[in-house]
N, C-alpha and C positions, 0 to 999 in steps of 0.2 A: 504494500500500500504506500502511495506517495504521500510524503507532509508536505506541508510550508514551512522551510528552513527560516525563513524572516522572525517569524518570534520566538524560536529559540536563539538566535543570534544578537538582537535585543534584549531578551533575556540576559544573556549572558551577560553583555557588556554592562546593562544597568547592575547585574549584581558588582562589577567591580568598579565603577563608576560611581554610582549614587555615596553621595556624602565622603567624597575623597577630601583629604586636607591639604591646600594650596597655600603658601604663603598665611599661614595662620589663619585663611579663610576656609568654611566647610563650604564647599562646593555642591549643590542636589543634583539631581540629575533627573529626566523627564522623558516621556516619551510624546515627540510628538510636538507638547504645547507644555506649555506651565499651569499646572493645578492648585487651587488651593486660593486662600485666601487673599494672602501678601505677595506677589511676584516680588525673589530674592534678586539682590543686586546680582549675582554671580550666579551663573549655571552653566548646564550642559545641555541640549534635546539631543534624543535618539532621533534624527531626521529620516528625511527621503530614506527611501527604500528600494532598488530592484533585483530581481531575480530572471535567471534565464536557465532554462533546463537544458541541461550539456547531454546531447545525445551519440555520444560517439563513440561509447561502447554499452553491453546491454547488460555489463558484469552488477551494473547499482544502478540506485536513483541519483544523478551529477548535475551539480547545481553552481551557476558562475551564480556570486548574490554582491551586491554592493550594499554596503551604508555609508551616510554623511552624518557625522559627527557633528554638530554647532555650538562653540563655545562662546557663551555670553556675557559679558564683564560691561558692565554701565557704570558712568559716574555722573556726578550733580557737573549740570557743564560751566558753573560758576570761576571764575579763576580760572588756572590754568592744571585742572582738574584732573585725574587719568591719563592711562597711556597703555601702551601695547602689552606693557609686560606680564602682568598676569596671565593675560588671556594666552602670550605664548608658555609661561610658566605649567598652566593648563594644559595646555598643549601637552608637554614633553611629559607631563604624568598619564595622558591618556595614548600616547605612541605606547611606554612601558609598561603601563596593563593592559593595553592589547594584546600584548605578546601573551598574556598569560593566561587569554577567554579560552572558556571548555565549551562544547557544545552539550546539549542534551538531547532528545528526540532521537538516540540514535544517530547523530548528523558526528559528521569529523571533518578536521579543517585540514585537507588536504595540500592547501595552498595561501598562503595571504600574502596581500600586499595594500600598503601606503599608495592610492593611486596620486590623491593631489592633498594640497593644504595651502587656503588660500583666505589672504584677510580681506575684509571687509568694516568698513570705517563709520561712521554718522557721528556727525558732531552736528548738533542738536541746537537751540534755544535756551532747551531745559534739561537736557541729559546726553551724552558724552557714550556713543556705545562702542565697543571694541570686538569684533565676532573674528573668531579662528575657525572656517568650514574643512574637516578632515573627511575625504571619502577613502574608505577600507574597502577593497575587493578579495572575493574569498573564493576556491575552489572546491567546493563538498560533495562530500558522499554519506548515502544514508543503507 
């Protein structure tokens, strides 16, 4: 029987994601969108998502899947307020627990790669945001 590899792959990575500690700051983590009450200064979304079924042999179920990582760092845009560095700070703790996501569902991570990592800037009126977009590409077998 085929799964969908996509939410055990977000799975994962939210277990090693969610509430990492950055520069003395707790980082949340989200899927999607930000929940809850207060949207925190600093975060992470599990973004975009795609998958494509690798048919080119019939030994398994072969899966290319991509995720986009977005890391969010805002500041009050008062002064001369924020700057890049958390968000690449951020960064380099979610390359280094990437290496270390397990899948579940039966799925195994045959192959990964860092496809791109790219900033994005908004200086604001009133807030100051700083986004690091990291898309992961994966090779699976179920």
């Amino acid at each position: 029987m085929q799964g969908n590899p996509n939410k055990y792959l977000r799975s994962a990575f939210f277990t090693v994601l969610n509430n990492i500690t950055v520069s003395g700051n707790v980082i949340p983590c989200f899927d999607e969108r930000v929940t809850g009450i207060t949207v925190p200064k600093h975060y992470i979304l599990l973004s975009t998502q795609t998958k494509r079924q690798n048919k080119y042999t019939k030994c398994a179920d072969r899966w290319n899947v991509d995720i986009l990582i977005d890391i969010v760092t805002t500041y009050p845009a008062t002064g001369n307020t924020g700057s890049k560095l958390l968000a690449d700070d951020i960064e380099e703790q979610v390359i280094n627990l990437e290496e270390t996501i397990i899948l579940s569902g039966g799925y195994k991570i045959n192959q990964r790669e860092l496809v791109s990592s790219d900033s994005l800037v908004t200086i604001g009126t009133t807030t100051n945001v700083f986004r690091q977009l990291i898309r992961f590409q994966y090779f699976l077998t179920q």
